[in-house]
C-alpha positions as CSV (number, residue, x, y, z in Angstrom):
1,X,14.0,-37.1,41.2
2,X,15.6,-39.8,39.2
3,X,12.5,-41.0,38.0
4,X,11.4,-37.2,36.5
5,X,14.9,-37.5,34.8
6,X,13.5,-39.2,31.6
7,X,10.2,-37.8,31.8
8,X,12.6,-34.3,31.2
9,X,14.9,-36.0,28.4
10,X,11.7,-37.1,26.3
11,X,10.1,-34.1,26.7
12,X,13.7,-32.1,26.0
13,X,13.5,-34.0,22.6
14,X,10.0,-33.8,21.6
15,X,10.0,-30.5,21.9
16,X,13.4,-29.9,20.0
17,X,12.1,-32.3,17.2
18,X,8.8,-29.9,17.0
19,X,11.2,-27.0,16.6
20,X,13.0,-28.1,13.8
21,X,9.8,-29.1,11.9
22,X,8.9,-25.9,12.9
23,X,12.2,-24.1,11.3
24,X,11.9,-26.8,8.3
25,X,8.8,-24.9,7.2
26,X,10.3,-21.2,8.2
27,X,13.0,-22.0,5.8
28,X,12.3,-21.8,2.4
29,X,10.2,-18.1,3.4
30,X,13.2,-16.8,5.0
31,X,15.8,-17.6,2.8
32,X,13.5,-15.9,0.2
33,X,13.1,-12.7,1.9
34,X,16.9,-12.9,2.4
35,X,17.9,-13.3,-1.0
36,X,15.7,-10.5,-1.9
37,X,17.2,-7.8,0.4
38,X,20.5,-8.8,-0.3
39,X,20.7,-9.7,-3.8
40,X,22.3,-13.0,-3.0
41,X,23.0,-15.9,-5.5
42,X,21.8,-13.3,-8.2
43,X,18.0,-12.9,-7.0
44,X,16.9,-10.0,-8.2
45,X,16.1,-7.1,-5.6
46,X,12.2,-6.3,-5.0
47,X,11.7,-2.4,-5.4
48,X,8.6,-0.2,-4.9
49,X,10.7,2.9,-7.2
50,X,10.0,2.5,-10.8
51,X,12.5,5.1,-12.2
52,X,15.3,6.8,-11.2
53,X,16.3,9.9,-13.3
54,X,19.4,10.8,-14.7
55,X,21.7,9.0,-17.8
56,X,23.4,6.0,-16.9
57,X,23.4,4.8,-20.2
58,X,22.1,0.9,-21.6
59,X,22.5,-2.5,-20.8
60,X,21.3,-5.5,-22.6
61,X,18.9,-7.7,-20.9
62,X,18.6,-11.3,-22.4
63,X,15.5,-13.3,-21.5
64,X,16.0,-17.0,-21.1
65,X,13.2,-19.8,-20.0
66,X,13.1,-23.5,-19.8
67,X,11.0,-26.3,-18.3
68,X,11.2,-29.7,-17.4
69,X,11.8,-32.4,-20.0
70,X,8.3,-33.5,-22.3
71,X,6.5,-31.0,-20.1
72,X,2.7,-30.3,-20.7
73,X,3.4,-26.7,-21.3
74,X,5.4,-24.7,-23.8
75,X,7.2,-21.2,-21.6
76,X,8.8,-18.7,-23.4
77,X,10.0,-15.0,-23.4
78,X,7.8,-12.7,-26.3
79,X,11.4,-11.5,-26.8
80,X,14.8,-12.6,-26.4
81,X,16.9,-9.3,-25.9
82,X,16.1,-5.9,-24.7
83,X,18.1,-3.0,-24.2
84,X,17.2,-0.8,-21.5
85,X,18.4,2.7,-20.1
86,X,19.7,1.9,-16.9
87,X,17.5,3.2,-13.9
88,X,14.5,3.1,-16.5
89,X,11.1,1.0,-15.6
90,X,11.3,-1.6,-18.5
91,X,8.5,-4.3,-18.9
92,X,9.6,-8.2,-20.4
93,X,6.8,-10.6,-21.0
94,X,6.6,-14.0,-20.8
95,X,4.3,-16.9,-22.8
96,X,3.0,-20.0,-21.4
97,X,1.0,-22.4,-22.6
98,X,-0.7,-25.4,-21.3
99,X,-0.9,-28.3,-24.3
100,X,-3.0,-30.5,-22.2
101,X,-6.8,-31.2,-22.4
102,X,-6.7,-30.7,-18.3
103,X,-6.1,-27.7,-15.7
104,X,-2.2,-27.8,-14.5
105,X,-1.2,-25.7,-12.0
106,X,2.7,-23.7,-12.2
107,X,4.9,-22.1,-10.6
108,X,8.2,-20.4,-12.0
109,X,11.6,-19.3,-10.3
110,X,14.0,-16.9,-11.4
111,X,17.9,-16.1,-11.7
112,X,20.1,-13.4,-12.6
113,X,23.6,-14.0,-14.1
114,X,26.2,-12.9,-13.6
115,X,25.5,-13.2,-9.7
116,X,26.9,-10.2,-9.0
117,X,24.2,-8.2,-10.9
118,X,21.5,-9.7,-8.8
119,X,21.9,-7.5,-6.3
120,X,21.2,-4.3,-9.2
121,X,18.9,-6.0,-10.6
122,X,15.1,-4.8,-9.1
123,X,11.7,-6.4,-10.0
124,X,8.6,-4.2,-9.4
125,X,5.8,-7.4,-10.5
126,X,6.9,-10.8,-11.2
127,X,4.9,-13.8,-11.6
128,X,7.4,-15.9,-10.1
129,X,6.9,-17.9,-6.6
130,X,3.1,-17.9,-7.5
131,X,0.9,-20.6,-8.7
132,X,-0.8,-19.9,-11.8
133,X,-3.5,-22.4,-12.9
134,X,-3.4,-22.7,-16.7
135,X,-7.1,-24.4,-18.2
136,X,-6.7,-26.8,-20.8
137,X,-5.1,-25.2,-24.1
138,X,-4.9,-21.7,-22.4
139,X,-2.0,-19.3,-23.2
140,X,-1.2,-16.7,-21.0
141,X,1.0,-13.8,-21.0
142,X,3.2,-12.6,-17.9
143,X,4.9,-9.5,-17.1
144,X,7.8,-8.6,-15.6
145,X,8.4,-4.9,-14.6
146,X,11.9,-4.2,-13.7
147,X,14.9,-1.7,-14.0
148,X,18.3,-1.6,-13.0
149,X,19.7,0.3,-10.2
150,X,22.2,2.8,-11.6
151,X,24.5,2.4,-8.8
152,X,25.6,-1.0,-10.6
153,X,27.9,1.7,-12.6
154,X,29.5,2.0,-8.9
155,X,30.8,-1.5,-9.1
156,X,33.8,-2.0,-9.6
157,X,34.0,-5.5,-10.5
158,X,30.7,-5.7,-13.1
159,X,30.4,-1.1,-13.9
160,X,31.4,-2.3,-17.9
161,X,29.1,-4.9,-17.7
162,X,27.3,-4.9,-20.9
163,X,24.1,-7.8,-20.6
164,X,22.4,-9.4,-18.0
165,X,20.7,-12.5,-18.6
166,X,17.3,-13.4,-16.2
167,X,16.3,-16.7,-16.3
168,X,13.4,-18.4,-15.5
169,X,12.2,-22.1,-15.1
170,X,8.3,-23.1,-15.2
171,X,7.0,-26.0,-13.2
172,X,4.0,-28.0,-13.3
173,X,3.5,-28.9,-9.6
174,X,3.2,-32.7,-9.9
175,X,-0.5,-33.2,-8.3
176,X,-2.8,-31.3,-10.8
């Protein structure tokens, strides 16, 4: 028996070391999807709705982008402000462009400040979390299809909120 003792203690820890590698690789999926249901650390809720009727009046939505230091591509909103009826589909785009005379292959992320409007904030497309290959010199354009959840006038803390900012930051994943 004494001798099956460390056979049991190895075999304890190799298979606890395989489940955290395991949960390494769950992570970053599941604390996506949890940030999407709950609006958490201002990630923008993912809707299938597109409007909700009624008057709820505007908010300003300001489009903000940025990149990495001397990066290969330029990444830019088309336009800078919007205002948008709440509960109303509304439609952003974004520019990118690769300045390189090779393929590079992106991928953007996305915030919403103040945090607390994350949660009324609701994305219908995004190009964000998925790689986009850009050819040499190509400039594409990318939508974003959005509104904001009229209950947001329900808060308390943010109801006179007057502009939401969504930010995004490009990438170039490092081995194009």
């Amino acid at each position: 028996m004494i001798t099956n003792k460390p056979k049991f203690h190895a075999l304890s820890l190799l298979l606890f070391a395989l489940f955290m590698l395991l949960m390494s690789y769950a992570a970053v999926p599941l604390y996506k999807l949890f940030c999407q249901v709950t609006g958490y650390g201002g990630t923008p809720m993912v809707s299938n709705a597109t409007t909700i009727s009624g008057d709820y009046g505007n908010i300003r939505i300001r489009f903000d982008s940025s990149t990495k230091r001397n990066s290969p591509i330029t990444f830019k909103p088309q336009m800078k402000v919007q205002n948008v009826k709440i509960g109303e589909n509304s439609l952003a785009f974004y520019k990118a462009k690769n300045k390189t005379n090779e393929a590079l292959t992106t991928m953007s992320v996305f915030n919403v400040t103040p945090l607390q409007a994350g949660k009324y904030f609701n994305k219908i497309e995004c190009f964000c979390f998925e790689e986009q290959t850009l050819s040499p010199h190509e400039e594409v354009e990318m939508p974003v299809s959005f509104f904001i959840d009229p209950s947001i006038k329900d808060d308390k803390f943010i109801n006179n909120l007057s502009e939401i900012t969504l930010s995004y930051t490009m990438f170039v994943r490092e081995n194009n």
